[in-house]
N, C-alpha and C positions, 0 to 999 in steps of 0.2 A: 261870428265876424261877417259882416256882410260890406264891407268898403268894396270898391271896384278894384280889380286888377288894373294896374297904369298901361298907359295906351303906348305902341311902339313909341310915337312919337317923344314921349316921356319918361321913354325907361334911363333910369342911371345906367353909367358905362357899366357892362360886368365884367365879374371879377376874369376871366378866361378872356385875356387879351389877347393871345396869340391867335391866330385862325383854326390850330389844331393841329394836330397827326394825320387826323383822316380829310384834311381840307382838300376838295377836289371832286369827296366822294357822292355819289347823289344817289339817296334812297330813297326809293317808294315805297311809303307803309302802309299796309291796306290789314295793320290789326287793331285788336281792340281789346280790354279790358289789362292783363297783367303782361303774360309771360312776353309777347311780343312787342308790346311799349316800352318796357324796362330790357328790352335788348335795342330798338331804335334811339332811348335815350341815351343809353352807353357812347352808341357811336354818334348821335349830334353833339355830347360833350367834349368828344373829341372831335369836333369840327366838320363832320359831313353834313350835308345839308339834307335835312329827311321833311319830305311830303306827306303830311298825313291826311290819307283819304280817307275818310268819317264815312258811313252809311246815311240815307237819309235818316233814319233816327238819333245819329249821333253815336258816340263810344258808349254804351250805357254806363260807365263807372262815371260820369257826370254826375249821375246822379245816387250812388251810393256814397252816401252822408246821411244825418253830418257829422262832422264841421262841411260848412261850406264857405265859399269865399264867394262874393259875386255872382252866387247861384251855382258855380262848380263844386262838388264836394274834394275833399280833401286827396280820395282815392285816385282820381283824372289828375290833377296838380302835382300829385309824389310822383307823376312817374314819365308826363308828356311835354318836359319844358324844350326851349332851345328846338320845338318843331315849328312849321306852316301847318294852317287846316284847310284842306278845303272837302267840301263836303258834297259826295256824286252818286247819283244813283246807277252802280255794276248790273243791276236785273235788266236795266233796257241797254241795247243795242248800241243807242247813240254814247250813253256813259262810258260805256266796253269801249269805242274810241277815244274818246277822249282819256280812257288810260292808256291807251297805246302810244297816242303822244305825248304823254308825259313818260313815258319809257322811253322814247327815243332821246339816246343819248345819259339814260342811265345805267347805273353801275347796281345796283341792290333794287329785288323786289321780296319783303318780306310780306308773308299774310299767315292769316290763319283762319279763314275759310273752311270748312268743313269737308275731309276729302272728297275727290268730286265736283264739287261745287264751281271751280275755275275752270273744269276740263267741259264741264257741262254747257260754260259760256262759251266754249270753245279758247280760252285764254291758260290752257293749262300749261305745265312746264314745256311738252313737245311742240307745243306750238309755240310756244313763245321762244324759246331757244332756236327756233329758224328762223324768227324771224330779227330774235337781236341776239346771236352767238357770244358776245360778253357777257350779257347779262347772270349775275347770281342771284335765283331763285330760292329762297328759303320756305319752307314751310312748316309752321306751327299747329301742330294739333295734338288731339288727346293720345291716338295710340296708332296715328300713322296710316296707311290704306290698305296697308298687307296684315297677315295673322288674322284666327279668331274675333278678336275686337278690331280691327280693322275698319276704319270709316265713322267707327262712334264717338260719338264727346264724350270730354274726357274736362275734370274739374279738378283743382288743388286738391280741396280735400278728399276728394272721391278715389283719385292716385295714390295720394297718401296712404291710405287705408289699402286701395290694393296691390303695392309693391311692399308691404310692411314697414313703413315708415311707422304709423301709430301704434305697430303694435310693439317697439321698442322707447314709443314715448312714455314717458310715465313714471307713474312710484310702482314699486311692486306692491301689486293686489289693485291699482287701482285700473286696470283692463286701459285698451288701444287707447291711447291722446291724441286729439289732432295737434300740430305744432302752433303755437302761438300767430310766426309767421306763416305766408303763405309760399313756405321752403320749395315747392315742387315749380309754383309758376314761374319765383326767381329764379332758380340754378335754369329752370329751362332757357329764361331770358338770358344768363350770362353764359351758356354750352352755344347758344344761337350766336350770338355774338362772337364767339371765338368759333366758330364754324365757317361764319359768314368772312370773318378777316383770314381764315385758312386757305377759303376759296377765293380771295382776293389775291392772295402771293400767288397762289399757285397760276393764275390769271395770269401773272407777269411774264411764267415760265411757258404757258401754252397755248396763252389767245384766246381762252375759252372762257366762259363761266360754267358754273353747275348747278345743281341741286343739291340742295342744303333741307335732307329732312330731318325737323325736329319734333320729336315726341315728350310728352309731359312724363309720359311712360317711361321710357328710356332716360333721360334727365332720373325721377323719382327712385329710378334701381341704381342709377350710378352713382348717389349719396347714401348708399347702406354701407358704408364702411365705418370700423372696422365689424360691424355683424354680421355684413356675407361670408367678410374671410376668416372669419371664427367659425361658421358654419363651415362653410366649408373644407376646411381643418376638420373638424372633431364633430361633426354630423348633431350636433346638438341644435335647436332651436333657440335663436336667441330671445329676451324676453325685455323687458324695461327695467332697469337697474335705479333712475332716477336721477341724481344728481351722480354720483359715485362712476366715474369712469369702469368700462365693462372689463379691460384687461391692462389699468394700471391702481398701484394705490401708494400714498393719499393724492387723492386727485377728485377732488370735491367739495362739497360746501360745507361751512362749519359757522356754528353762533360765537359772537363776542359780546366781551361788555356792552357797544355799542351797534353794531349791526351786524350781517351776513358778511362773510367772506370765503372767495372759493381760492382753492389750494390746489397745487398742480405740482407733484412732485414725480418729472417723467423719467429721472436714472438715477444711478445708486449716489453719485457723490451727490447731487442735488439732494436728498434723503437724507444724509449724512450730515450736508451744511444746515439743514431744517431741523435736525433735533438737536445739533449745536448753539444753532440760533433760539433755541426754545428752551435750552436748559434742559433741554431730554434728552441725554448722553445715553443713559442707560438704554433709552429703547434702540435705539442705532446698533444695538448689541445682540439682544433681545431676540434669542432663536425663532420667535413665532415672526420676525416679521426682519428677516437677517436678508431675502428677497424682496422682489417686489411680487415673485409669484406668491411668496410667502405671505407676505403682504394683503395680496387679493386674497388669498383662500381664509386669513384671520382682519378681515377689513374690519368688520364689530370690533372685536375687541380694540384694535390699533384708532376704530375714532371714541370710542368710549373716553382712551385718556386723551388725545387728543383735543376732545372738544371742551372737556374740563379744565386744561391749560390755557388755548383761546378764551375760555370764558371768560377771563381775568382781565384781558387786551381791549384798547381803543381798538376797534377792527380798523377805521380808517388808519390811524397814524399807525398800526403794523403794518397792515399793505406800503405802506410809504418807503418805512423803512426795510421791509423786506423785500420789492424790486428795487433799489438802491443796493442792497446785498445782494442778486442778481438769484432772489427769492423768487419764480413764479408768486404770486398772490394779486388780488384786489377784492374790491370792496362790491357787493354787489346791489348794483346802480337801478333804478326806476330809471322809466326812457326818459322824464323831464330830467331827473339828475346826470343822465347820461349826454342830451343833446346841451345842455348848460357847462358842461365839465370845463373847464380851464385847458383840458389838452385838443379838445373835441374844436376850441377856437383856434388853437395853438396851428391845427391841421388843419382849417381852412373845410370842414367838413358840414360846415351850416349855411350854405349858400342865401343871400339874401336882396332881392331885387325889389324895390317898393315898398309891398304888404305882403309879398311873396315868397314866403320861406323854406326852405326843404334841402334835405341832404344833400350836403356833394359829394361831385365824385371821389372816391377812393383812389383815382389810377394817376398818381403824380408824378407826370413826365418832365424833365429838366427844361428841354428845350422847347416844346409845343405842350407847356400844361393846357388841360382841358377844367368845363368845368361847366356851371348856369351860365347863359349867355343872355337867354330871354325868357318870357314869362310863358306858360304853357299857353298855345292858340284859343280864344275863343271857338266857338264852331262854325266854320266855313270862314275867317277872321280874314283868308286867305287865299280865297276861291280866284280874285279878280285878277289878283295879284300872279299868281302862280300858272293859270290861263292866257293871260297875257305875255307873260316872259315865254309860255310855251308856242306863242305865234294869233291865236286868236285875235282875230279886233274887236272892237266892243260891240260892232252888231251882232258877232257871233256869239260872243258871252252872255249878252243881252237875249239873245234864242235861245241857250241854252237855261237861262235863269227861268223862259218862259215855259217852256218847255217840263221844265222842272227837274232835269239833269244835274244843273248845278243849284244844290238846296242851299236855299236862304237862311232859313230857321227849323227846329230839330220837327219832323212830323211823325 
């Protein structure tokens, strides 16, 4: 697809009428690629106003594609809407000001810079924190500035792998999975986010801001549940079980006449109403599987008949009828059949502005829903605009452009 993204001046109303929950708040975001845009976008859906300062190169997930739209690939567009860009170069002196006064008077400075790296501009947390005591300082990186790996980059999948995420992914025999999604730079985006709104309240009680540090590390160890705390228990090493839930059963995937469907059977009457529902009286009886630890220890045999029953079944029209019955089940969905679903509209979860399409927000508040409001920024879309409200006049902006401070186009 290559149409252009519509211009402000052309955008449909969006659908996030309200101003928000967070309206009032003003972040400065000086990240780039995942974990830390997909935490600034959280909170410009709900209504803060986020600055996004580009490098002179640009975010690089611009250009991880395609698909592209307009020369942006898909990767930059899922995850930077509802910001400003403008684009500065931090290495020289004069840019380091000109973030300073775009701080003044904000509330959030998220980045993720490479530890060091802001202390070395001299713009690190101690310094900044005397010089604007609200301000809340967040930082994203690999594995933090303290410990052994301290100061190193740190990547989705490279955490994955070393907090044992992959090596619980998988079929058994088929060795460590990476996870389809990019699980570690999410949760870190959505841990930042609920860090960052922590140190916001707590602001109201003390006058202060803080530091908010977040590690991909830390985020990537705090989703091994439930395999830490099985470890932990019973000193075993967990391994990858595959679909098949590690300590409950039937709680997994099973064939039908017509497609895949996963089954979720998490306590005894639910168990109970499932082999009712299925004409399998008997096995609800059935000593090898009269628990659910029973259950787990004889899971083969209990999906052997299992999947020979389902064979029989429209898998869709069981799902149907079986959450109706208040069945855990569904059908299991390819992402096109998934962002198409009939409930996926029901929920207002496909946001859609122009040519501009991508998820919405999950977080549905009554009275300030949030949600897309604009189209992710071109690069630098925003520069004149955002320098100007901060006090500049144009001859100033106009030296800074010369100068090359404030970048034009990605170099």
């Amino acid at each position: 697809m290559t149409d252009a993204l519509p211009q402000a001046e052309n955008r449909p109303a969006p659908e996030a009428a309200s101003p928000g929950a967070l309206a009032g708040i003003r972040v400065i975001d000086l990240t780039r690629v995942l974990g830390g845009p997909y935490c600034t976008m959280i909170l410009s859906d709900h209504g803060a106003e986020v600055i996004k300062i580009e490098p002179p190169q640009g975010d690089e997930v611009r250009a991880w594609g395609p698909p592209f739209l307009d020369g942006t690939a898909s990767y930059f567009l899922g995850v930077n809407r509802n910001k400003r860009s403008i684009a500065l170069d931090l290495s020289r002196p004069e840019g380091r000001e000109v973030l300073l006064r775009l701080l003044d008077g904000a509330d959030v400075l998220i980045e993720n810079y490479k530890p060091g790296s802001m202390e070395k501009w001299g713009i690190g947390y101690d310094t900044l924190s005397q010089k604007f005591p609200r301000l809340v300082h967040c930082r994203v990186s690999g594995f933090g500035a303290t410990g052994p790996l301290g100061g190193l980059p740190g990547y989705d999948a490279i955490v994955q792998a070393m907090v044992g995420l992959m090596s619980i992914n998988g079929e058994p025999g088929s060795g460590p999975l990476r996870m389809g999604t990019p699980v570690v730079d999410l949760a870190t985006g959505l841990y930042s986010t609920i860090g960052i709104l922590m140190a916001l309240q707590e602001r109201e009680r003390s006058g202060h801001g803080q530091y908010v540090d977040m590690t991909l590390h830390d985020c990537g160890m705090a989703l091994l549940h439930p395999q830490a705390a099985n470890h932990f228990l019973n000193g075993k090493r967990p391994a990858a079980t595959g679909n098949p839930h590690p300590n409950i059963s039937p709680y997994s995937k099973f064939r039908t006449a017509t497609c895949e469907i996963f089954v979720a059977c998490g306590n005894e009457p639910a168990w109970r109403k499932f082999c009712a529902f299925l004409g399998l009286d008997e096995i609800a009886t059935d000593p090898r599987f009269a628990t659910n630890g029973d259950r787990v220890v004889n899971r083969g045999e209990l999906n052997t008949i299992l999947e020979a029953r389902l064979l029989t079944e429209d898998g869709h029209a069981l799902c149907d009828r079986m959450l109706k019955a208040g069945l855990p089940a569904g059908p299991v969905l390819y992402v096109d059949e998934a962002v198409a679903a009939p409930h996926t509209a029901a929920r207002n979860m496909v946001a859609e502005i122009g040519e501009f399409r991508a998820l919405n927000t999950p977080i549905k508040l009554s009275r300030t829903p949030g949600g897309a409001r604009s189209v992710p920024p071109r690069f630098n879309e925003h520069g004149e605009a955002v320098l100007s409200a901060a006090g500049y006049s144009a001859e100033e902006i106009e030296a800074l452009k010369t100068q090359g401070i404030l970048v034009e186009t990605p170099r």
